[in-house]
Predicted model as a PDB file, atoms N, CA, C, CB and O in Angstrom, pLDDT in the B-factor column:
MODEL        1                                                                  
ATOM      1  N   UNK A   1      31.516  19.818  -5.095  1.00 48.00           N  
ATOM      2  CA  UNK A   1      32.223  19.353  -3.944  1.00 48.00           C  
ATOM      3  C   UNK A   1      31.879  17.884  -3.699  1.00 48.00           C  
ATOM      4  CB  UNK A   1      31.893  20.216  -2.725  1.00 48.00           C  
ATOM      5  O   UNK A   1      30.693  17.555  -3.735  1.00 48.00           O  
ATOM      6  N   UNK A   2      33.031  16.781  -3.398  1.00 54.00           N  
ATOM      7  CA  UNK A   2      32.628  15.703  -3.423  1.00 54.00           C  
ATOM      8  C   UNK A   2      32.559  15.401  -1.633  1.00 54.00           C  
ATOM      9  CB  UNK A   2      33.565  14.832  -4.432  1.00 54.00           C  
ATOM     10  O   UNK A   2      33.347  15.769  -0.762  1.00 54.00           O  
ATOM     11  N   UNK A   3      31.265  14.573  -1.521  1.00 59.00           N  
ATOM     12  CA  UNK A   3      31.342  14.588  -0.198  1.00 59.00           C  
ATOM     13  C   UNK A   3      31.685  12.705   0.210  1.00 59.00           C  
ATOM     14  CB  UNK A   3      29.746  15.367   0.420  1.00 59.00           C  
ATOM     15  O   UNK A   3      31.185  11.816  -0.478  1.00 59.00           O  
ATOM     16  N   UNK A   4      32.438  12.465   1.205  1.00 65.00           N  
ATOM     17  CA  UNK A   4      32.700  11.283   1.711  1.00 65.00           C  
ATOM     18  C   UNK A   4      31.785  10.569   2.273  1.00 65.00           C  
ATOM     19  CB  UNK A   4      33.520  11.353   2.434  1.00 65.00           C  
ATOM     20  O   UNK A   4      31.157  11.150   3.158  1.00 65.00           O  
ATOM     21  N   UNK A   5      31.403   9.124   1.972  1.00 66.00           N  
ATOM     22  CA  UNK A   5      31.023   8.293   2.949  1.00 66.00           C  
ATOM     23  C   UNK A   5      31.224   7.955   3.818  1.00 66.00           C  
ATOM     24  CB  UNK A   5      30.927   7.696   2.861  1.00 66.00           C  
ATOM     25  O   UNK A   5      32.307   7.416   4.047  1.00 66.00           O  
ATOM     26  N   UNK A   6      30.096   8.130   4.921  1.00 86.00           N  
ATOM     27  CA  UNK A   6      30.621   8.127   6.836  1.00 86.00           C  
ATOM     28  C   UNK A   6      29.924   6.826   7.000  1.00 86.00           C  
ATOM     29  CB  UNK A   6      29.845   9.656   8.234  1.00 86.00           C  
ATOM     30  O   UNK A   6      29.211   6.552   6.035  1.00 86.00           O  
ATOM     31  N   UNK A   7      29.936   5.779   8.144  1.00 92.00           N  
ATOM     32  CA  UNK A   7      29.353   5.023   9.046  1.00 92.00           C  
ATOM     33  C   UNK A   7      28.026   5.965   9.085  1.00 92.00           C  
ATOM     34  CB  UNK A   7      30.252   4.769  10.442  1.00 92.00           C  
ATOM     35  O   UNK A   7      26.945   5.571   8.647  1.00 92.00           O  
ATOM     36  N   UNK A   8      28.230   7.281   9.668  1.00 93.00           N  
ATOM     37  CA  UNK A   8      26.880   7.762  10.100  1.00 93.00           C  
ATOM     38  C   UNK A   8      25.922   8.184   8.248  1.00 93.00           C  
ATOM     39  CB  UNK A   8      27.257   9.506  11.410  1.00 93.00           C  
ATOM     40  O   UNK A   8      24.766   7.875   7.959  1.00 93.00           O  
ATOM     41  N   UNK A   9      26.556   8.653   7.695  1.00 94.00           N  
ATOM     42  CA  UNK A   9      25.666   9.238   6.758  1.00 94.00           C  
ATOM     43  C   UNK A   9      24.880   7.190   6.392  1.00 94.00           C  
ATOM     44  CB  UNK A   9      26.828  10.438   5.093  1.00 94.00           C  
ATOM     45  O   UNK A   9      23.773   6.885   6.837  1.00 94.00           O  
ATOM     46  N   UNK A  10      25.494   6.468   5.814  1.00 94.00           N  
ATOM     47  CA  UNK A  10      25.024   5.386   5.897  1.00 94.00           C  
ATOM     48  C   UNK A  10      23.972   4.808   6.489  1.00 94.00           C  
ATOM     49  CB  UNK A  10      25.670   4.973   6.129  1.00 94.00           C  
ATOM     50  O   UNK A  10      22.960   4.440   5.893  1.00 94.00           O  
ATOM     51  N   UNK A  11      24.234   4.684   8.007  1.00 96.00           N  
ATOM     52  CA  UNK A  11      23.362   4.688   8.719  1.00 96.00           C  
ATOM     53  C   UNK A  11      21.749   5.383   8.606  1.00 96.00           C  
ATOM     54  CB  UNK A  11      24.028   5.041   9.532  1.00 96.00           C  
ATOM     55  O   UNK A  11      20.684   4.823   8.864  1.00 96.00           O  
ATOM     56  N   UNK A  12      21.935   6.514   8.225  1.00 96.00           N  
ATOM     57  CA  UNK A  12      21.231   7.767   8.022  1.00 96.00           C  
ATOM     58  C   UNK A  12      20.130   7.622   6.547  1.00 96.00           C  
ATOM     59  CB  UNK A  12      22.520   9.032   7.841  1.00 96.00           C  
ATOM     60  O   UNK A  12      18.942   7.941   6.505  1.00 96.00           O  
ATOM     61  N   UNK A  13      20.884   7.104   5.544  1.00 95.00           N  
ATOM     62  CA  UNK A  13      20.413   6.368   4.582  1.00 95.00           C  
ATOM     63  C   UNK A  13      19.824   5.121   4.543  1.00 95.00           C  
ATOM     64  CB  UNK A  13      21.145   6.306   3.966  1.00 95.00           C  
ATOM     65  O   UNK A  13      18.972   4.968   3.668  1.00 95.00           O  
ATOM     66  N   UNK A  14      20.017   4.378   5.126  1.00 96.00           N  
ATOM     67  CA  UNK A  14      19.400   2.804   5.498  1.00 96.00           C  
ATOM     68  C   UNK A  14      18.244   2.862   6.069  1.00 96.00           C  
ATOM     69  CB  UNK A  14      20.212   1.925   6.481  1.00 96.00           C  
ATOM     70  O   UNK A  14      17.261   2.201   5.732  1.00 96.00           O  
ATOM     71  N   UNK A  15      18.316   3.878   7.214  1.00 96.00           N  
ATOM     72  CA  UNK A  15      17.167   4.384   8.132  1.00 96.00           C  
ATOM     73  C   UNK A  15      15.544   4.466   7.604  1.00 96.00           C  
ATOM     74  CB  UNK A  15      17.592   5.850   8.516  1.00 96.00           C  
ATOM     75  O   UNK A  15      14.416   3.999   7.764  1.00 96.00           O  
ATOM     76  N   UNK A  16      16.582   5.706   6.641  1.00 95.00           N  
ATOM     77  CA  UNK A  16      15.387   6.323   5.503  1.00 95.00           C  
ATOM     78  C   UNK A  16      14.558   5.003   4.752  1.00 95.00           C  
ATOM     79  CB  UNK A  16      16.304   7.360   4.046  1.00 95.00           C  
ATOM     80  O   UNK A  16      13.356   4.739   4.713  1.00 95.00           O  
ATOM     81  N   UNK A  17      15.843   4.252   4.136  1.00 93.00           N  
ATOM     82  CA  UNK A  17      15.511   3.342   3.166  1.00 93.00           C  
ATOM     83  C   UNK A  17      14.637   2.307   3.502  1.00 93.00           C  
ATOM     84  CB  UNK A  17      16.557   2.826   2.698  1.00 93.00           C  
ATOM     85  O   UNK A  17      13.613   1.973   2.905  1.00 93.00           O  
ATOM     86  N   UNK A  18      15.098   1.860   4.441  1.00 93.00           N  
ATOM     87  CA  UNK A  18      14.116   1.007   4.983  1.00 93.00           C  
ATOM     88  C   UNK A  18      12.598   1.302   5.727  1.00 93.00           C  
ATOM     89  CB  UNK A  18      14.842   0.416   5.811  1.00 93.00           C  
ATOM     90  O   UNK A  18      11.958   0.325   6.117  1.00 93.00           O  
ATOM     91  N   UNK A  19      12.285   2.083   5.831  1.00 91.00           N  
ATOM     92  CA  UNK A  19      11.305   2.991   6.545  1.00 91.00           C  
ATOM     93  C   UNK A  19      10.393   3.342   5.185  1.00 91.00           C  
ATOM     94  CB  UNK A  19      12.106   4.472   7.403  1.00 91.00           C  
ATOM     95  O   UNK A  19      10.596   4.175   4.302  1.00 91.00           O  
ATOM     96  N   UNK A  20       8.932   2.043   5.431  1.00 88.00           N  
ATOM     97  CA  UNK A  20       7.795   2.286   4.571  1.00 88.00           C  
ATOM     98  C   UNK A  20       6.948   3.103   4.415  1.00 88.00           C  
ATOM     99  CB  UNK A  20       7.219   1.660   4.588  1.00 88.00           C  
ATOM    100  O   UNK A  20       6.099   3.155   3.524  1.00 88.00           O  
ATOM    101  N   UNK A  21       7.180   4.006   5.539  1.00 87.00           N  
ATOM    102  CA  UNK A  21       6.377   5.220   5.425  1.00 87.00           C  
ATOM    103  C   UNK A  21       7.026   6.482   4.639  1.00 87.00           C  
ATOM    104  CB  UNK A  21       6.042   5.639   6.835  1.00 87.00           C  
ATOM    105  O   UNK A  21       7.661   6.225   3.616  1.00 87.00           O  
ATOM    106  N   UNK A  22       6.931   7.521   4.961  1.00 87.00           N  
ATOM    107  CA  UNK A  22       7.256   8.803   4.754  1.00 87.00           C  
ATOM    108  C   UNK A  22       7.773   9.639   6.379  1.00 87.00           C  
ATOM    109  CB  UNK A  22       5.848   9.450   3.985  1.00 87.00           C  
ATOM    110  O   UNK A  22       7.242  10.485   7.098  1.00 87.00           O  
ATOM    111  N   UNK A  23       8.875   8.976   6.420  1.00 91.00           N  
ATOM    112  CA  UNK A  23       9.091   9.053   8.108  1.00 91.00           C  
ATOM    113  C   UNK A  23       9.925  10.962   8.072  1.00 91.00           C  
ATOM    114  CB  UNK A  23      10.644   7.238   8.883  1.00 91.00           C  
ATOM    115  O   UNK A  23      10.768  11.336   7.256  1.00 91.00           O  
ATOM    116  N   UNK A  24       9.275  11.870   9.302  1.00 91.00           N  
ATOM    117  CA  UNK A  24       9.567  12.835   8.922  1.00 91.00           C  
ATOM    118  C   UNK A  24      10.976  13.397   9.758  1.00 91.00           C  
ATOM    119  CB  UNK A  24       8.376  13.533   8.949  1.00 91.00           C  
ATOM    120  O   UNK A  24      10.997  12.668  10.750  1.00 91.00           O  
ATOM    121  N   UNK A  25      11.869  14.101   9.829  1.00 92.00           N  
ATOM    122  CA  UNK A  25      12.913  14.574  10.227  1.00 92.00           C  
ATOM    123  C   UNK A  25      13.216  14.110  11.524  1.00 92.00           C  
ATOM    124  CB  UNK A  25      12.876  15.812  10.117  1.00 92.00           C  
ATOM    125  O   UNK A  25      14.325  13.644  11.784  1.00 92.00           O  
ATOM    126  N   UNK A  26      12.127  14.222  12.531  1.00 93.00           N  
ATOM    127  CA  UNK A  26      12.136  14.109  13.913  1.00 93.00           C  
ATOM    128  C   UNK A  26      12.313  12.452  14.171  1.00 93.00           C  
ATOM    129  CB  UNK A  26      10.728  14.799  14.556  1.00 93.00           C  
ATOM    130  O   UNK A  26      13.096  11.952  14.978  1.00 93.00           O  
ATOM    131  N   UNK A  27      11.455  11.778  13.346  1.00 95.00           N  
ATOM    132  CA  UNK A  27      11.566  10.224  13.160  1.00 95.00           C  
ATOM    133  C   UNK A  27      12.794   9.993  12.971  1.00 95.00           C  
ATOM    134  CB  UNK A  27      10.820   9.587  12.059  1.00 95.00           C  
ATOM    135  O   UNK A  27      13.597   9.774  13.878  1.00 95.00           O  
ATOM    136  N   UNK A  28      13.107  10.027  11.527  1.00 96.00           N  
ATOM    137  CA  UNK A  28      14.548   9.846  11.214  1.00 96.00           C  
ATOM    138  C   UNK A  28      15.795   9.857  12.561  1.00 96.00           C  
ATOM    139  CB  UNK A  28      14.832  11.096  10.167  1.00 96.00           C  
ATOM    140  O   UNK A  28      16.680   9.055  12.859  1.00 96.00           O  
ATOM    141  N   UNK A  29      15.457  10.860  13.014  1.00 97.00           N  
ATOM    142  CA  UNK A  29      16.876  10.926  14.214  1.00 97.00           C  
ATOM    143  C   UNK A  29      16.495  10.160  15.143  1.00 97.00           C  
ATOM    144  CB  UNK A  29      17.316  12.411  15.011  1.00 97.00           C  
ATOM    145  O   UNK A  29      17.392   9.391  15.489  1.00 97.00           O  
ATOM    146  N   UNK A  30      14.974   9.974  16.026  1.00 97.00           N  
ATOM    147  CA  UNK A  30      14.931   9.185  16.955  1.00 97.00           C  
ATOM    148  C   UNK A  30      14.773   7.372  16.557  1.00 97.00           C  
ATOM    149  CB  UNK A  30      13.828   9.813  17.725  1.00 97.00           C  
ATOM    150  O   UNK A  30      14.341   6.542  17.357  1.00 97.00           O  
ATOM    151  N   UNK A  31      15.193   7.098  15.282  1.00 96.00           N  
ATOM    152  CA  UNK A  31      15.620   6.212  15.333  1.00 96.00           C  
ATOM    153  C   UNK A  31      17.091   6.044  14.982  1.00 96.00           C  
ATOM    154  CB  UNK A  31      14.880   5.669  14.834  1.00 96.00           C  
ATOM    155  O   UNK A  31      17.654   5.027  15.386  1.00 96.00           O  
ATOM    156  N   UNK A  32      17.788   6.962  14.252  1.00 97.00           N  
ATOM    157  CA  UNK A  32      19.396   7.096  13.971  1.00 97.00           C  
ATOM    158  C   UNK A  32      19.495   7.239  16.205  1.00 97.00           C  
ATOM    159  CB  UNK A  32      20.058   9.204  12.477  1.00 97.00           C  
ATOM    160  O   UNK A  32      19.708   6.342  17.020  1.00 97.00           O  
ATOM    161  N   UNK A  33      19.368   7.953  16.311  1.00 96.00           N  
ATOM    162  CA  UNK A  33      19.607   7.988  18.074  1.00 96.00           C  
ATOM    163  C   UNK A  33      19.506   6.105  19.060  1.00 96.00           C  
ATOM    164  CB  UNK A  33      17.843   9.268  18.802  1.00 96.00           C  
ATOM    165  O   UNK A  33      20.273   5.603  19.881  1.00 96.00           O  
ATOM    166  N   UNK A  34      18.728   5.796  18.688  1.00 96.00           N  
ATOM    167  CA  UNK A  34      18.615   4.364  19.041  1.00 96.00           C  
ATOM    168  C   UNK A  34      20.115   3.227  18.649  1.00 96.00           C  
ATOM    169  CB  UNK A  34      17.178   3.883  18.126  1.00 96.00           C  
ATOM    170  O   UNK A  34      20.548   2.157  19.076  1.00 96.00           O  
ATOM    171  N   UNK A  35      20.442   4.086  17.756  1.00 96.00           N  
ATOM    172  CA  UNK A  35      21.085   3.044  17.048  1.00 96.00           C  
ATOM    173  C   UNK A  35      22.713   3.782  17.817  1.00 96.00           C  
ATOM    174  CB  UNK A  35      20.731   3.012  14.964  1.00 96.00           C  
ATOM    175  O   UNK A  35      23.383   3.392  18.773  1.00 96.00           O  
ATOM    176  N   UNK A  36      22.839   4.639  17.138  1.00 95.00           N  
ATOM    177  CA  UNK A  36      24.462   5.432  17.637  1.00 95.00           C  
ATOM    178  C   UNK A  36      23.370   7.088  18.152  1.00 95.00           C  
ATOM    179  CB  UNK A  36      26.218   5.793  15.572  1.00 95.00           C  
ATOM    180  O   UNK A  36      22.800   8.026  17.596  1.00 95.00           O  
ATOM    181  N   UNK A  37      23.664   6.489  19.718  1.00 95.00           N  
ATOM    182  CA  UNK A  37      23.515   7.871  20.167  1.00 95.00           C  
ATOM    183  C   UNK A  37      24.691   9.116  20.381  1.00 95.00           C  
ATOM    184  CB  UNK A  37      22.947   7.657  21.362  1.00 95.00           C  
ATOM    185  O   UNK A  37      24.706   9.816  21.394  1.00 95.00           O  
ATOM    186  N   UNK A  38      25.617   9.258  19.311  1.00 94.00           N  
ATOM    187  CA  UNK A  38      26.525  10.061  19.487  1.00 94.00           C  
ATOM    188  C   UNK A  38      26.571  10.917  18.094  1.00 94.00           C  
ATOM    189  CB  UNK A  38      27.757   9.312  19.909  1.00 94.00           C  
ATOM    190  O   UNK A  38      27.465  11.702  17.778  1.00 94.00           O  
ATOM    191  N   UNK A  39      25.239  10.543  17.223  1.00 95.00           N  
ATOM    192  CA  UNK A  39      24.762  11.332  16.015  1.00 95.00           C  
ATOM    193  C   UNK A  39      24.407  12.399  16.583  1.00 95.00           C  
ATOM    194  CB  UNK A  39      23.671  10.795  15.156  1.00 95.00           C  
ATOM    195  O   UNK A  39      23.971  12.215  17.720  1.00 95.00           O  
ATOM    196  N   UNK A  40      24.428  13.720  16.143  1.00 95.00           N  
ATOM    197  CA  UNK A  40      23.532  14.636  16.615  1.00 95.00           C  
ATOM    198  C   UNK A  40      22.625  15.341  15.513  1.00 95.00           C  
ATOM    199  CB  UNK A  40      24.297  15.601  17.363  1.00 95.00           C  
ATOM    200  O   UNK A  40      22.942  15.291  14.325  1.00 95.00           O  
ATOM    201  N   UNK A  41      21.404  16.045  15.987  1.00 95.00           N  
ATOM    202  CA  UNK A  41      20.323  16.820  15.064  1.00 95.00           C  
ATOM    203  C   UNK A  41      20.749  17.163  14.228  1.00 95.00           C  
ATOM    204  CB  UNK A  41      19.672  17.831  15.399  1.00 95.00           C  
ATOM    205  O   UNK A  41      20.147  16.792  13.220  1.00 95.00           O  
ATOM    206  N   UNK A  42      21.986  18.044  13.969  1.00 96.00           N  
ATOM    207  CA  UNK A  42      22.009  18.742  12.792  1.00 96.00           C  
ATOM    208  C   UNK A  42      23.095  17.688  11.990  1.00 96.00           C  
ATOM    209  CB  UNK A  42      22.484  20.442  13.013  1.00 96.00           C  
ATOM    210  O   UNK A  42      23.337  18.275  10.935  1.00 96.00           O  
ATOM    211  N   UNK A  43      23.700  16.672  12.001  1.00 95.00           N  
ATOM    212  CA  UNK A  43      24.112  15.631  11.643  1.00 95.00           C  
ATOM    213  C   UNK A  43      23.453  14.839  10.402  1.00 95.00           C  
ATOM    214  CB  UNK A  43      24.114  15.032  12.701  1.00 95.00           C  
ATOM    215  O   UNK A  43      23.934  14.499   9.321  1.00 95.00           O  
ATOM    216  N   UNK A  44      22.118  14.666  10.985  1.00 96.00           N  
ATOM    217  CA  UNK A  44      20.906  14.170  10.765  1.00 96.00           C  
ATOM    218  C   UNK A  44      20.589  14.876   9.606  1.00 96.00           C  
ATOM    219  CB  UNK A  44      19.963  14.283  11.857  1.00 96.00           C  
ATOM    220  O   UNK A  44      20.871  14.625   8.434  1.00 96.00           O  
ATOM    221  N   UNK A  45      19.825  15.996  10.207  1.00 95.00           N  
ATOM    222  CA  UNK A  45      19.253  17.367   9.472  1.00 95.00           C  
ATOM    223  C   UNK A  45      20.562  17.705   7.851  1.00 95.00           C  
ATOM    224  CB  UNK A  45      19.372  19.064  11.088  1.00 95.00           C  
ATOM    225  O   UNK A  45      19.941  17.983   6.825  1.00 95.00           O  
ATOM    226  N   UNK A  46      21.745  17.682   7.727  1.00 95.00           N  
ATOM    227  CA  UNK A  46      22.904  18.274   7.315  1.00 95.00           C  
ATOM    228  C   UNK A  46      22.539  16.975   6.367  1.00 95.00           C  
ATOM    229  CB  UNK A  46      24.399  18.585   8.346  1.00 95.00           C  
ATOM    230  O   UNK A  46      21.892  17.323   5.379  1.00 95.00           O  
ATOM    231  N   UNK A  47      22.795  15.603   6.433  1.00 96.00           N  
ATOM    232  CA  UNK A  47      23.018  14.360   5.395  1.00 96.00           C  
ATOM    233  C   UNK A  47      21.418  14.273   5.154  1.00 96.00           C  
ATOM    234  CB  UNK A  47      23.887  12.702   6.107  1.00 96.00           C  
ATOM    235  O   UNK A  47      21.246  13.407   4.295  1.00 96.00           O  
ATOM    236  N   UNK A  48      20.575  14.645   5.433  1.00 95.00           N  
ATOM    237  CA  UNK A  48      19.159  14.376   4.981  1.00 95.00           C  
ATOM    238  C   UNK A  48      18.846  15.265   3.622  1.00 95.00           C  
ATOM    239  CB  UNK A  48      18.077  14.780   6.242  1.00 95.00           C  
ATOM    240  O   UNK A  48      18.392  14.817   2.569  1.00 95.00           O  
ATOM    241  N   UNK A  49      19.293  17.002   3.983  1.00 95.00           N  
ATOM    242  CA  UNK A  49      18.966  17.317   3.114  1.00 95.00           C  
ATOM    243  C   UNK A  49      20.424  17.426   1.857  1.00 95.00           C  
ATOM    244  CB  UNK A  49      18.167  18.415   3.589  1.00 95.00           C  
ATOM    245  O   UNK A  49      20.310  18.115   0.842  1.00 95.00           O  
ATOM    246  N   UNK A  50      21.409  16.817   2.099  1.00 95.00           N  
ATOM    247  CA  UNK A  50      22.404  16.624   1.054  1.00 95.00           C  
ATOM    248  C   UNK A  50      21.990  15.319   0.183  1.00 95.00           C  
ATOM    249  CB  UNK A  50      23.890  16.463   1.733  1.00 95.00           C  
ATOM    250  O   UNK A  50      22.226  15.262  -1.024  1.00 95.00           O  
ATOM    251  N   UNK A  51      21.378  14.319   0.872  1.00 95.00           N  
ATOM    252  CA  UNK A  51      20.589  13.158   0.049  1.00 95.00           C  
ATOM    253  C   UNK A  51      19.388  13.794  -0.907  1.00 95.00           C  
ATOM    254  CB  UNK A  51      19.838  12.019   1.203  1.00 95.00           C  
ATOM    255  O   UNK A  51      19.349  13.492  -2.100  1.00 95.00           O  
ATOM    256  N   UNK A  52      18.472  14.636  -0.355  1.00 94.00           N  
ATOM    257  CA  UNK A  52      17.830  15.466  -1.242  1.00 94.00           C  
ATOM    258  C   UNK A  52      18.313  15.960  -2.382  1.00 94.00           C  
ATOM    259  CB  UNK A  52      17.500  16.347  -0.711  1.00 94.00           C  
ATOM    260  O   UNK A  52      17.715  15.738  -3.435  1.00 94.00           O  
ATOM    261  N   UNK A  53      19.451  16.695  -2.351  1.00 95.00           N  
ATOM    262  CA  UNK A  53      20.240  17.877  -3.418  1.00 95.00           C  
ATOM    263  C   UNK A  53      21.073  16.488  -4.304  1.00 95.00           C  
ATOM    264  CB  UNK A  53      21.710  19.410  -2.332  1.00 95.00           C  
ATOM    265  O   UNK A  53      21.274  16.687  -5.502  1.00 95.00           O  
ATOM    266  N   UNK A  54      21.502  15.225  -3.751  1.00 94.00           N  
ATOM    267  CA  UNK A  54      21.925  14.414  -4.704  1.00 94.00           C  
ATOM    268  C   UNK A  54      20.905  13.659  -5.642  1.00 94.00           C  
ATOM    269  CB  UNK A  54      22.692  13.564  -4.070  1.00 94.00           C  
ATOM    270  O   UNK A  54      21.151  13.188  -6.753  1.00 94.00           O  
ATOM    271  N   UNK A  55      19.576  13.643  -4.883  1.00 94.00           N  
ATOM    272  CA  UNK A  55      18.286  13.055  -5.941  1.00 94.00           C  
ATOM    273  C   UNK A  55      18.411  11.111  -4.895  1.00 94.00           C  
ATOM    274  CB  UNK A  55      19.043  13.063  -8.614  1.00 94.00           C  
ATOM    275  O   UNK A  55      18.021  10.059  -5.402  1.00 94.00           O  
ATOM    276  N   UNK A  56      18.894  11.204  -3.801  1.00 94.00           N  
ATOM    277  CA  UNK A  56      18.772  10.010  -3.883  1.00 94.00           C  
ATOM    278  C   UNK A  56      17.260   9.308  -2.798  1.00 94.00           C  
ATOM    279  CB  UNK A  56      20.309   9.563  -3.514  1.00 94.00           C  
ATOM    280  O   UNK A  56      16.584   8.279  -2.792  1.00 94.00           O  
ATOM    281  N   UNK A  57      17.319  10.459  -2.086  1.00 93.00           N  
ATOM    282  CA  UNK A  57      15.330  10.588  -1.233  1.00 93.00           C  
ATOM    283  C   UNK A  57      14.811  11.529  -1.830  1.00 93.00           C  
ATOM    284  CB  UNK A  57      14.994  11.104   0.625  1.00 93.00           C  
ATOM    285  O   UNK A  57      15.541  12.385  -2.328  1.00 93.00           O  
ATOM    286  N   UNK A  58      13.551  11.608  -1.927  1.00 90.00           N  
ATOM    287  CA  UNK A  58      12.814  12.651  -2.159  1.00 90.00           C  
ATOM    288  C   UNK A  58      11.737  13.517  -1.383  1.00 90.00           C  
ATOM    289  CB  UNK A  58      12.389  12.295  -2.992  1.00 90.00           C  
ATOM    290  O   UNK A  58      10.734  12.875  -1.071  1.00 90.00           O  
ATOM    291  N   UNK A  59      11.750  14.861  -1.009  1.00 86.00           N  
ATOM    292  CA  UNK A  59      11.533  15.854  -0.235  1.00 86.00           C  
ATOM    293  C   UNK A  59       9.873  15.772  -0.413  1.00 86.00           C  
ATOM    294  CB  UNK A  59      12.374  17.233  -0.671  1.00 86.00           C  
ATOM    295  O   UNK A  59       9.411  16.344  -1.400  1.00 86.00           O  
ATOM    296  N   UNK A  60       9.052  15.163   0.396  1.00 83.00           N  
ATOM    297  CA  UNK A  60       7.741  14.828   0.478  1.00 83.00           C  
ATOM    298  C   UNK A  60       7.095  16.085   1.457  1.00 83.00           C  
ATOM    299  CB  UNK A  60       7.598  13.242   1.081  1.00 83.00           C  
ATOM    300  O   UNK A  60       7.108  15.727   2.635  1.00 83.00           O  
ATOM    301  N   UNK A  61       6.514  17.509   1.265  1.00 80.00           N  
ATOM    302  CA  UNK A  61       6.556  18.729   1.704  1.00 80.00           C  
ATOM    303  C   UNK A  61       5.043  18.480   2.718  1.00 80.00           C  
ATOM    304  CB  UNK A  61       6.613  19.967   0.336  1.00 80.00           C  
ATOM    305  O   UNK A  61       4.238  17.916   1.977  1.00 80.00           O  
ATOM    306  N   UNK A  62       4.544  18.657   3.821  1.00 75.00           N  
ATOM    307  CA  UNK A  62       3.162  18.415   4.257  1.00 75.00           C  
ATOM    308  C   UNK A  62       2.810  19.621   4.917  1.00 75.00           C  
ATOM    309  CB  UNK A  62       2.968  17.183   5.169  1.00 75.00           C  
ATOM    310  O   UNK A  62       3.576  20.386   5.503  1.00 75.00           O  
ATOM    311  N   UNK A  63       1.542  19.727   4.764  1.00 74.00           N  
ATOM    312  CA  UNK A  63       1.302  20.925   5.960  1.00 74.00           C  
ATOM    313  C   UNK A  63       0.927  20.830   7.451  1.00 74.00           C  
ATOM    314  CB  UNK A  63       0.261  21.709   5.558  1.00 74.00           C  
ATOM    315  O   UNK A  63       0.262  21.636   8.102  1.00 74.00           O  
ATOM    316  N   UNK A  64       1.366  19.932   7.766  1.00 65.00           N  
ATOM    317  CA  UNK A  64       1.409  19.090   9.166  1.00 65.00           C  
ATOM    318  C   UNK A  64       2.511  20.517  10.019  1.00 65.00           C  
ATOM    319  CB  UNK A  64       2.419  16.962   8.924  1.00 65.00           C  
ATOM    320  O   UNK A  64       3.502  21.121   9.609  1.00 65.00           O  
ATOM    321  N   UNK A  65       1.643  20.606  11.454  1.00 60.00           N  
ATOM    322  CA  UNK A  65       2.368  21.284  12.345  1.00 60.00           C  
ATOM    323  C   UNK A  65       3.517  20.672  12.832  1.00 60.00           C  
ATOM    324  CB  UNK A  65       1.650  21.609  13.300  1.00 60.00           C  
ATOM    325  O   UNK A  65       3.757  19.473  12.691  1.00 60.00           O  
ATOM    326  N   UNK A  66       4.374  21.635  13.517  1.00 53.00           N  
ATOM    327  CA  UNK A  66       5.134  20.891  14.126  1.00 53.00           C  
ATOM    328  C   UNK A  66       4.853  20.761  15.447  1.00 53.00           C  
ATOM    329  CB  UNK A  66       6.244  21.224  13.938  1.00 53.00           C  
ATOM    330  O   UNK A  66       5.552  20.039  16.158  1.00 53.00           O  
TER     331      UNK A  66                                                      
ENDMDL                                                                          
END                                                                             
């Protein structure tokens, strides 16, 4: 299934990209939220792990609580 490029998935990617750490799910959105607060969680959550399944971030697993 081919999926389209959005403003938001973009966004969503840049985020990541630029971000020297290992920034984790919750990060990711409260800074996608700063930017266009009309993204929502599973928005976020939905293009994060489809960037995973394309190979273009990679899924860094911790045993950190939530």
């Amino acid at each position: 299934m081919k999926y389209r490029n959005t403003k938001q998935k973009e966004l969503i990617l840049d985020i990541i990209k630029n971000n020297h750490n290992h920034p984790t799910i919750y990060e990711i959105y409260d800074e996608v939220k700063k930017i266009d607060a009309s993204i929502g969680q599973a928005t976020v959550y939905r293009n994060v792990k489809q960037f995973v399944k394309e190979g273009k971030i990679s899924l860094l697993k911790t045993n950190r609580p939530l």
